[in-house]
C-alpha positions as CSV (number, residue, x, y, z in Angstrom):
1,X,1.0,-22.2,-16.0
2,X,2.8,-20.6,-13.1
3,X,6.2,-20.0,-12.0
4,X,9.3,-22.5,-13.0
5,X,11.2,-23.9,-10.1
6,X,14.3,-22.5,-11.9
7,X,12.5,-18.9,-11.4
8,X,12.3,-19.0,-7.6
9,X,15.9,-20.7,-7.2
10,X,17.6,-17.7,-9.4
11,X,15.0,-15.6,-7.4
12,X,16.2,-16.7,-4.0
13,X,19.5,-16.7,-5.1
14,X,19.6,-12.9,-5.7
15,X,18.5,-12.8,-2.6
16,X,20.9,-14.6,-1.2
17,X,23.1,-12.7,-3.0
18,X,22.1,-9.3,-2.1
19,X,21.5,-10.4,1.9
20,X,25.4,-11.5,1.7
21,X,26.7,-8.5,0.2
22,X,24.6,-6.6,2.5
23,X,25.8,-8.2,5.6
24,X,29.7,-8.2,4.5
25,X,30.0,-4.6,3.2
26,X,28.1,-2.7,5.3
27,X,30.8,-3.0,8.3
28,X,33.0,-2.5,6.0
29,X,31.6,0.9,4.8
30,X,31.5,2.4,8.0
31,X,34.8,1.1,9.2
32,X,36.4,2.3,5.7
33,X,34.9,5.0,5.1
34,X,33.5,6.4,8.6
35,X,30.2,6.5,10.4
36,X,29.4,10.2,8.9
37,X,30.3,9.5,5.6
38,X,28.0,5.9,5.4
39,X,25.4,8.1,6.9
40,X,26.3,10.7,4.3
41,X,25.3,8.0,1.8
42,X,22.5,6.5,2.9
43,X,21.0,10.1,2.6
44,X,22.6,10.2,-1.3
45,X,20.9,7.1,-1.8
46,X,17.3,8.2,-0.2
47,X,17.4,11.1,-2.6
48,X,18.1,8.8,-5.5
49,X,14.9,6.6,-4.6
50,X,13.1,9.4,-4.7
51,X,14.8,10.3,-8.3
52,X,14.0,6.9,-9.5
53,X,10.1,8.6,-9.4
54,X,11.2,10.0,-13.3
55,X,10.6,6.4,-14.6
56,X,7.0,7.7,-14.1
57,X,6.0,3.6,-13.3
58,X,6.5,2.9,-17.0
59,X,8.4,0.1,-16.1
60,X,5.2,-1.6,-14.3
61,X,3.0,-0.4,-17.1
62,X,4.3,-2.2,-19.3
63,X,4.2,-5.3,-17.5
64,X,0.9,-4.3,-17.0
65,X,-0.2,-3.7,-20.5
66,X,1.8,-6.8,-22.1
67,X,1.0,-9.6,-19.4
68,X,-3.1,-8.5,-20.0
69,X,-2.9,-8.3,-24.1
70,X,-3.4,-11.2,-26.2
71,X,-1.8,-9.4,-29.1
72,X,2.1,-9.8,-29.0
73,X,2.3,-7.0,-31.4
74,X,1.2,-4.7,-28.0
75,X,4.6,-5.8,-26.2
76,X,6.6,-4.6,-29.2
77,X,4.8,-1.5,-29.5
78,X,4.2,-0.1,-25.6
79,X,8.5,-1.6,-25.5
80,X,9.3,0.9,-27.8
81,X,7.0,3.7,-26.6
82,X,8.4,3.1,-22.9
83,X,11.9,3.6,-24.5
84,X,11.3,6.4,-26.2
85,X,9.4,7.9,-22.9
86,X,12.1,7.0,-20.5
87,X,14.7,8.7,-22.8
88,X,12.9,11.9,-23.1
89,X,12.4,12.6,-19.3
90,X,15.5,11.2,-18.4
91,X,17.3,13.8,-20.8
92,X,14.9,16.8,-19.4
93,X,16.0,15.8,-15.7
94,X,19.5,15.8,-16.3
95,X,19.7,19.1,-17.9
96,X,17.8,20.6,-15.1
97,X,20.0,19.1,-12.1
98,X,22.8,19.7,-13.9
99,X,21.5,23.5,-14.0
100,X,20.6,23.9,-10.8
101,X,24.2,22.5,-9.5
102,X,26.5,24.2,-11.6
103,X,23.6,27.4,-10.9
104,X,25.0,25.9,-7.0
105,X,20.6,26.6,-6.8
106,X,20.5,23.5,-4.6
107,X,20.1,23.6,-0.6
108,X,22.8,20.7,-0.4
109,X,22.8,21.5,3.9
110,X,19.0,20.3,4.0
111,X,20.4,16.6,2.8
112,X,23.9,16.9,4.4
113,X,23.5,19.6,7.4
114,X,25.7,22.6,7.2
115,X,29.9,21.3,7.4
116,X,32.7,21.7,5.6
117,X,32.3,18.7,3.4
118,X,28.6,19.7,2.4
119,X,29.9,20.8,-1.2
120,X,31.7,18.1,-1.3
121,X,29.1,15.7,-0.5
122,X,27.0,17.6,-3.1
123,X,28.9,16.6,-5.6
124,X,28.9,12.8,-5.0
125,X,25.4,13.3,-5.3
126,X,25.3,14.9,-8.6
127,X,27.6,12.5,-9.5
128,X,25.4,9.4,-8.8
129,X,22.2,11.3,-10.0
130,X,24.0,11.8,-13.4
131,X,24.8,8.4,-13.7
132,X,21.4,7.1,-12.8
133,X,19.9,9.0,-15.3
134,X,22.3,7.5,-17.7
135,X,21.0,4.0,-17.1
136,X,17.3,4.6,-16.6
137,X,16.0,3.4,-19.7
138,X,18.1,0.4,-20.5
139,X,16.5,-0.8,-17.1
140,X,13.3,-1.5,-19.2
141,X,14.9,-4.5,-20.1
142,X,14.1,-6.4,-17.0
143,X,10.6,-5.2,-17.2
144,X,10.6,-7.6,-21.0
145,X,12.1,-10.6,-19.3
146,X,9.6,-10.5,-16.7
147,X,6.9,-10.5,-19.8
148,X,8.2,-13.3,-21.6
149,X,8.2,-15.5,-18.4
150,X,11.9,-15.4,-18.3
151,X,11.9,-14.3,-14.6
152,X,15.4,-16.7,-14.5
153,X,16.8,-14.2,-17.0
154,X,15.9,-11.2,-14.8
155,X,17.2,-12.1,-11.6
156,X,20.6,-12.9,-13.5
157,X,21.2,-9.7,-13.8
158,X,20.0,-8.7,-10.2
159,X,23.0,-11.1,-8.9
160,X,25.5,-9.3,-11.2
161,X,24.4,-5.8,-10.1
162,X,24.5,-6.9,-6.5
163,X,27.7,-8.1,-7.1
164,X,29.2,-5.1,-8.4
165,X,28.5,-3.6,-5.0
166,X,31.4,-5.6,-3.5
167,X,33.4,-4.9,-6.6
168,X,33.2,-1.7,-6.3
169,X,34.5,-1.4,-3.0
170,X,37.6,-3.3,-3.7
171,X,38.3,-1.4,-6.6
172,X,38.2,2.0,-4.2
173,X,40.3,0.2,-0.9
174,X,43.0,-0.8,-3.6
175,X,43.1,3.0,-5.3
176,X,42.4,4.0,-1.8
177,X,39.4,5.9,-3.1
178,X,37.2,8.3,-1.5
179,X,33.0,8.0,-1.1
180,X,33.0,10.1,-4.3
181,X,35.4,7.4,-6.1
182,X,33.6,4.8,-4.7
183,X,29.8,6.2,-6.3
184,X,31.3,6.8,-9.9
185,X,32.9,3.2,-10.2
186,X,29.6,1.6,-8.6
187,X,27.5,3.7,-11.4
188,X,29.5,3.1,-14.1
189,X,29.5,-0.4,-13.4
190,X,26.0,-0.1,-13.2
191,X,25.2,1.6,-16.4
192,X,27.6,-0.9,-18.3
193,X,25.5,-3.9,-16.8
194,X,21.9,-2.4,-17.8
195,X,23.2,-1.6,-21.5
196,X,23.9,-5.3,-21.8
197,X,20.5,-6.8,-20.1
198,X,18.9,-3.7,-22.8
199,X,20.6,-5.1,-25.7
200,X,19.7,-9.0,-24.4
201,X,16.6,-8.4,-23.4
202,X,15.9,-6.4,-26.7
203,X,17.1,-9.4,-28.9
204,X,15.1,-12.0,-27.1
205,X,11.8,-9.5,-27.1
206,X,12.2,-9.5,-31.3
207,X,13.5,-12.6,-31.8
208,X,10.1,-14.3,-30.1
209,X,7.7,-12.2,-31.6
210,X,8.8,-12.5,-35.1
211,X,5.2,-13.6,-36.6
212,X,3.0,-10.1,-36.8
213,X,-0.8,-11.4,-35.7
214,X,-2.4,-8.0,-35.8
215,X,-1.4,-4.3,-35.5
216,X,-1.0,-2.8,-32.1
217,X,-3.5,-0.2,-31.0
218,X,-1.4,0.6,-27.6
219,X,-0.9,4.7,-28.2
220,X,0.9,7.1,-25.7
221,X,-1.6,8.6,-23.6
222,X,-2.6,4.9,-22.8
223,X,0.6,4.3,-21.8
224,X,1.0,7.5,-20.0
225,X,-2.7,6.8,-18.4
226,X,-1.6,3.6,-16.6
227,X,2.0,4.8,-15.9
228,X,0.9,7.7,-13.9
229,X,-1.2,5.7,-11.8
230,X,2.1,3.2,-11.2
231,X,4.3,7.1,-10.5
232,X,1.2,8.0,-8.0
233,X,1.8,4.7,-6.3
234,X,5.9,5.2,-6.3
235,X,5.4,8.5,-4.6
236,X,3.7,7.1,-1.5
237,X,5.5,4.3,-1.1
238,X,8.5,6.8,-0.9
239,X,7.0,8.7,1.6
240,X,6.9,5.4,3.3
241,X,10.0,4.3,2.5
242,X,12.5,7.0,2.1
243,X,11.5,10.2,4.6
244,X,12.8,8.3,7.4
245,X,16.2,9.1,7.1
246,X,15.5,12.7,6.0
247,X,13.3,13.2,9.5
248,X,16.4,12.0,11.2
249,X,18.8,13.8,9.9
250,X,16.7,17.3,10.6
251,X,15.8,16.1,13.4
252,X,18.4,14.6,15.4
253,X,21.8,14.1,13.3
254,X,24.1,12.1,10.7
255,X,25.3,9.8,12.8
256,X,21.6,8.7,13.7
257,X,20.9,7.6,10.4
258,X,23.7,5.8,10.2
259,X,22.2,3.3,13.4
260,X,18.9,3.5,12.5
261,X,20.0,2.6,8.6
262,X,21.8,-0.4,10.0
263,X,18.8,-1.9,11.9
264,X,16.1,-1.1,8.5
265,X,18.9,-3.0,6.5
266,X,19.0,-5.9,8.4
267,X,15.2,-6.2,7.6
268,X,15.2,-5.0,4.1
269,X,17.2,-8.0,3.4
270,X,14.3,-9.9,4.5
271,X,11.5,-7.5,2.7
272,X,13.2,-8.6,-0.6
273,X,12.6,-12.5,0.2
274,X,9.0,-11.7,0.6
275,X,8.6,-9.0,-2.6
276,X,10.1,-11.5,-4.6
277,X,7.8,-14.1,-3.9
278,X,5.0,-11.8,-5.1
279,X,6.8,-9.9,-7.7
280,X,7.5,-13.5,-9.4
281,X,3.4,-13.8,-9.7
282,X,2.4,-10.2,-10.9
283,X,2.9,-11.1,-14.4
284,X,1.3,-14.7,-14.1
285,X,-1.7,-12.8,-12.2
286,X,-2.3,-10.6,-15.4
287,X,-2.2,-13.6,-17.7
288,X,-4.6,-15.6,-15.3
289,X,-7.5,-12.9,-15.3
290,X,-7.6,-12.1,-19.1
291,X,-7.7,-15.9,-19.1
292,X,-10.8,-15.3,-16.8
293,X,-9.1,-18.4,-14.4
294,X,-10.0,-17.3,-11.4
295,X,-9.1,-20.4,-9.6
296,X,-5.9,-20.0,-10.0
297,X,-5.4,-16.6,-8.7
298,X,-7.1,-17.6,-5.4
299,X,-4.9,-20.2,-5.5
300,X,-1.8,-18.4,-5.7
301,X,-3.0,-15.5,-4.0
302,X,-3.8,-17.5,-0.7
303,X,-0.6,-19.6,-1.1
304,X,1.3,-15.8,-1.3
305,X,0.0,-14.5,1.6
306,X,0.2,-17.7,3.7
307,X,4.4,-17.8,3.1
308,X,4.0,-14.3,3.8
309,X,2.9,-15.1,7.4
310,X,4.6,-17.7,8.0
311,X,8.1,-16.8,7.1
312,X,7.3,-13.1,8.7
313,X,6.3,-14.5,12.0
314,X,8.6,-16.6,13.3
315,X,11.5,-14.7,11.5
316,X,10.1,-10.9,13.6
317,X,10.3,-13.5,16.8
318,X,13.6,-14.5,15.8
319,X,15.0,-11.0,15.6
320,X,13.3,-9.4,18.0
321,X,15.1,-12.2,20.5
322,X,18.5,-12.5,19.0
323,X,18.9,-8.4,17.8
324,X,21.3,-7.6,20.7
325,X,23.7,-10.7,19.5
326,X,23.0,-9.9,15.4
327,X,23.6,-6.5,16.0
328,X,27.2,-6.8,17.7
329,X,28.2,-9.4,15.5
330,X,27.2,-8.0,12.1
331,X,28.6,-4.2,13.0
332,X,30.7,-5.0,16.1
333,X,29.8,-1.6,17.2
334,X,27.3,-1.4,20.1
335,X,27.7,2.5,19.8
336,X,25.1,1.7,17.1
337,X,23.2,-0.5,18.5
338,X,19.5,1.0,19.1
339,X,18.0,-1.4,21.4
340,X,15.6,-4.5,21.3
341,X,12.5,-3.1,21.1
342,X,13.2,-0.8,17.5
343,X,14.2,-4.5,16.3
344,X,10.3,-5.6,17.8
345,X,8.2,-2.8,15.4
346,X,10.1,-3.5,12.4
347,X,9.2,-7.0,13.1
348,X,6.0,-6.4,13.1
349,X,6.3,-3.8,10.2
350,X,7.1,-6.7,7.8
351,X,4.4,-9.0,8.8
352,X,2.2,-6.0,8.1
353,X,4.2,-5.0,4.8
354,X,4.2,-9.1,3.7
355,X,0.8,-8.5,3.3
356,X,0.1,-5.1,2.2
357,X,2.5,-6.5,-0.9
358,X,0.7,-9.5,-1.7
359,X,-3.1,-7.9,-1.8
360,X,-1.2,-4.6,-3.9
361,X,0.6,-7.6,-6.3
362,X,-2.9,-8.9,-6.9
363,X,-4.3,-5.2,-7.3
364,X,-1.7,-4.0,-9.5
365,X,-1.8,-7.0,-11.9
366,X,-6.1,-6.3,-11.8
367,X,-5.4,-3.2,-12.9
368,X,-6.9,-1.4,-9.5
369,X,-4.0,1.2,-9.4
370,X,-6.4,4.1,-8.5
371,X,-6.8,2.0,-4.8
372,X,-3.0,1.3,-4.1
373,X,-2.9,4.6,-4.4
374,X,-4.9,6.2,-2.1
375,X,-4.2,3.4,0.5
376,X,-0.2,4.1,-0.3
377,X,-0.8,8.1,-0.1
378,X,-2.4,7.2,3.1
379,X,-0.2,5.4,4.7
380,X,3.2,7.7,3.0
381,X,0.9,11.0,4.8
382,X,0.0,9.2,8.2
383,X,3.8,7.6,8.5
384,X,5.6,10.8,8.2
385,X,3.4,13.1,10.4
386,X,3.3,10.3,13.0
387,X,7.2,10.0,13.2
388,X,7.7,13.7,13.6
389,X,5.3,13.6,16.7
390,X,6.8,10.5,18.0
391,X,10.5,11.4,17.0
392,X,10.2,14.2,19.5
393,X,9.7,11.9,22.2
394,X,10.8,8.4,21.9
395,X,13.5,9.7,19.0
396,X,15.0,7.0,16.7
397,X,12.6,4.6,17.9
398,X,9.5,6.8,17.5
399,X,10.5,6.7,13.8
400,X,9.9,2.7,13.8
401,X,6.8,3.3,15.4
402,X,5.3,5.4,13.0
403,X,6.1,3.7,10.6
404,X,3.8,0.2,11.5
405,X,0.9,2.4,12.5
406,X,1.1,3.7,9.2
407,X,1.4,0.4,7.6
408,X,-1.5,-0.6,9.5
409,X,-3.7,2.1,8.5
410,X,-2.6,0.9,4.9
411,X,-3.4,-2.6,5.6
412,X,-7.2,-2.0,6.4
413,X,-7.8,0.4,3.7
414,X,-6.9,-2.1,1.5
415,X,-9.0,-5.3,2.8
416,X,-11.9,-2.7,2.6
417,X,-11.0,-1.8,-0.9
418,X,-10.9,-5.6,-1.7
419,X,-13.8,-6.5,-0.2
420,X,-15.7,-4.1,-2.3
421,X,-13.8,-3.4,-5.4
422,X,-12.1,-5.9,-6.5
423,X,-15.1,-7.2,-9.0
424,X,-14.0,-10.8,-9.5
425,X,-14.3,-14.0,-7.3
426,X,-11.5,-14.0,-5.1
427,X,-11.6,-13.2,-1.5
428,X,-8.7,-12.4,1.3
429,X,-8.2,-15.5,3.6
430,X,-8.6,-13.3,6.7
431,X,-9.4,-16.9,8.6
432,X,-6.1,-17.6,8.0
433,X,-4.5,-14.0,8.2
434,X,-6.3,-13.3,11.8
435,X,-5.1,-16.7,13.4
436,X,-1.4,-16.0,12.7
437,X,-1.5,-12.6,14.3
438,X,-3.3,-13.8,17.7
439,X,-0.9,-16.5,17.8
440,X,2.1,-13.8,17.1
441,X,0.6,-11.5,19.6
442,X,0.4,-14.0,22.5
443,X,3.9,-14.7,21.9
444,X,5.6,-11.5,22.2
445,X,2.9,-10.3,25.2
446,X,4.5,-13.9,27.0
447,X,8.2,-12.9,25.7
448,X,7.7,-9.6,27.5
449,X,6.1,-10.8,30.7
450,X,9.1,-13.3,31.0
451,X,12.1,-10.3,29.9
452,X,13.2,-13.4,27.3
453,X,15.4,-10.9,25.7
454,X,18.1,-10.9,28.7
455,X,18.0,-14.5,28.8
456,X,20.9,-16.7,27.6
457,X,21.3,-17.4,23.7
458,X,20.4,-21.1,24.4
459,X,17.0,-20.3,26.4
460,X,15.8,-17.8,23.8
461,X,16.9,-20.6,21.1
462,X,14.4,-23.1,23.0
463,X,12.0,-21.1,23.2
464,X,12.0,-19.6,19.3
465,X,11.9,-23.4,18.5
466,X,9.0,-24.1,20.3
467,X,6.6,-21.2,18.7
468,X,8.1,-22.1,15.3
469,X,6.6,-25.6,15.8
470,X,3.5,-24.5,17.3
471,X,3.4,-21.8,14.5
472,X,3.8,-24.2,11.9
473,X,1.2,-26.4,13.2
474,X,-1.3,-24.0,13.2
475,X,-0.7,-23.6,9.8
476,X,-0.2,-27.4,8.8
477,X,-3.4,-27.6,6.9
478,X,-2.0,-24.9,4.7
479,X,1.3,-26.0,4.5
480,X,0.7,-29.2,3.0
481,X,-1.7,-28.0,0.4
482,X,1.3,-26.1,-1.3
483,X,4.1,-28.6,-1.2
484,X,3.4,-30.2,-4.4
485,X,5.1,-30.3,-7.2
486,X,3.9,-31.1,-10.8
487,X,5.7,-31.0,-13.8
488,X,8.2,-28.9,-12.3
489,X,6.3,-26.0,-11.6
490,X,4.6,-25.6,-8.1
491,X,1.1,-26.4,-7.7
């Protein structure tokens, strides 16, 4: 049994959700509160996803551990073991940062360079770290919705969170709040939200496994032992993810993270259609191989990595045509604007990342951590060395470029891995893979031969309309294979 349809709508709605709020506050933040300060935040937020490491990938493990046990005593057991985990560290690592900032032992000018606000900006940030910390463990309750199938459930509680983004904002412009009142309303909103999806998810998890079957054997170092592996995995992705903005700001200056965060964002709204896709599977994958169908995970592994390519092609196209116009009319600043071609390799960096995600999905459900992460240490190692050389010359845009070639290096390790490693029947549809990225290739080598981008909006329409329809052509075979519908759940 796979996904419900109601699971990808409240999926896509959170989406949805999120992409709006993304694309109405963010002009908002910088005209409200100032291009240094929404750069000053950005920075306070890279820090935090590197914080968001002291969950240790418990989270995931016990996903993991549940979705591949057939003893539903083992959800109850590594649930409470989790809990009492996340608690402990979370209580360590706010004594020490609240040490080391009353001790004023942090170097606050590495994050913020050296101004008169730096202090000040130091303190938002223990602010938000505090809270963070506050709401780490009751965040374990999305990890038990995802469990017991009740993805619908989960994603819930993603819209209200993204909704208290917006919230918070009014809340500050109607106090006329600063960045600093802004981050403690957003936490404590934050916090009050994941108590209740702890205490929801908590009474659904005991409520549904009432009947005891057998005693759990699930002990702490096994969940440590897989958790680690996740917390290797969350560190290179980080390096990845989150050292961007940190080699901008040492490198160049505030006000550079602030344009090169606007361009990632408008494509992290579009990472999260294509994570969620494959997130909703992980725990169906884990419940397919200890069912030993195999069948079904190539089917849904193939179907995964085929919306992958054809939603990430035509939509890098798409920006990398229209970024000039998206740009101006999302920010209305073209102080900020970066250029076409920075909008061109994070095009191609979520093609690449669409499937990097769905083979690491797949791995991660098999239990293959120890590959994701060398191929995400990899990538995390060769990303930031490659954006300090290219920083130096290309700047901002260098940055975007080491950031593909990383992914790329990524990408192979893991098809080699797979090929090799994987040690059940399923294979990556490379037929399919390899034929979307000549096709994508041809395209952009034709849009730069032809200067396309300083053509008028309605010639760049025509001609984005005329590779989707080629695009989707190619693919057709495909395509029709996966719209069916039976019994409500997607074939």
């Amino acid at each position: 049994m796979g996904p419900k349809i109601k699971d990808y709508f409240f999926s896509f709605l959170s989406i949805a959700v999120n992409i709006g709020c993304n694309l109405v506050m963010v002009p908002l933040y910088v005209k409200y509160f100032g291009t240094i300060n929404y750069g000053v935040w950005i920075i306070i937020n890279t820090i935090l996803q590197y914080l968001m490491l002291a969950n240790f990938g418990l989270p995931t493990a016990l996903t993991t551990i549940a979705t591949n046990s057939s003893n539903p005593e083992d959800v109850i057991e590594v649930f409470r073991k989790s809990l009492n985990i996340m608690v402990s560290i979370a209580s360590v690592l706010l004594g020490i940062i609240a040490l080391l900032y009353f001790g004023r032992i942090l170097p606050f000018e590495f994050f913020f360079g050296k101004t008169a606000q730096t202090q000040f900006y130091g303190t938002v940030l223990f602010l938000t770290i505090a809270f963070y910390l506050l709401r780490a463990p009751f965040q374990l309750g999305s990890s038990v919705f995802l469990i017991l199938g009740k993805v619908a459930l989960s994603k819930k509680y993603e819209i209200v969170n993204n909704l208290i983004i917006p919230a918070s904002f009014v809340v500050t412009y109607y106090y006329k709040g600063n960045i600093s009142f802004y981050s403690v309303c957003w936490s404590v909103l934050l916090v009050i939200s994941s108590i209740v999806m702890y205490l929801h998810s908590r009474a659904y998890l005991f409520k549904t496994h009432q009947v005891k079957i057998a005693s759990s054997t699930v002990k702490y170092p096994q969940i440590m032992k897989i958790s680690m592996g996740y917390f290797a995995i969350s560190m290179g992705a980080l390096l990845v993810w989150n050292t961007d903005n940190l080699v901008i700001v040492n490198f160049l200056k505030v006000s550079d993270v602030t344009s090169y965060s606007l361009t990632f964002r408008i494509f992290t709204a579009f990472f999260s259609v294509l994570f969620t896709l494959n997130a909703i599977l992980m725990p169906f994958y884990g419940k397919f191989n200890s069912n030993k169908d195999y069948d079904s995970i190539q089917k849904n592994f193939k179907n995964s990595l085929l919306l992958m390519t054809i939603i990430a092609g035509p939509l890098c196209l798409f920006i990398f045509l229209f970024s000039k116009e998206i740009f101006l009319i999302w920010t209305n600043n073209p102080v900020l604007y970066l250029g076409s071609n920075i909008f061109l390799f994070f095009g191609l960096y979520t093609i690449v990342l669409s499937c990097i995600n769905s083979i690491s999905v797949l791995l991660s459900a098999l239990k293959k951590v120890r590959l994701l992460v060398i191929a995400t240490f990899t990538e995390g190692i060769a990303n930031l060395i490659l954006s300090i050389l290219l920083i130096r010359k290309f700047g901002v845009i260098g940055v975007s470029i080491g950031t593909l070639l990383g992914s790329l290096i990524s990408l192979t390790l893991l098809c080699v891995f797979f090929k090799k490693e994987v040690g059940i029947p399923v294979k990556i549809p490379f037929g399919l893979l390899f034929r979307n990225v000549i096709m994508l290739t041809l395209t952009i080598i034709l849009v730069f031969l032809t200067s396309f981008t300083f053509f008028n909006i309605l010639i760049k329409g025509l001609a984005f309309l005329i590779f989707s329809l080629i695009y989707l052509a190619v693919n057709s075979k495909d395509i029709f294979s996966i719209i069916k519908i039976r019994n409500g759940k997607f074939a």
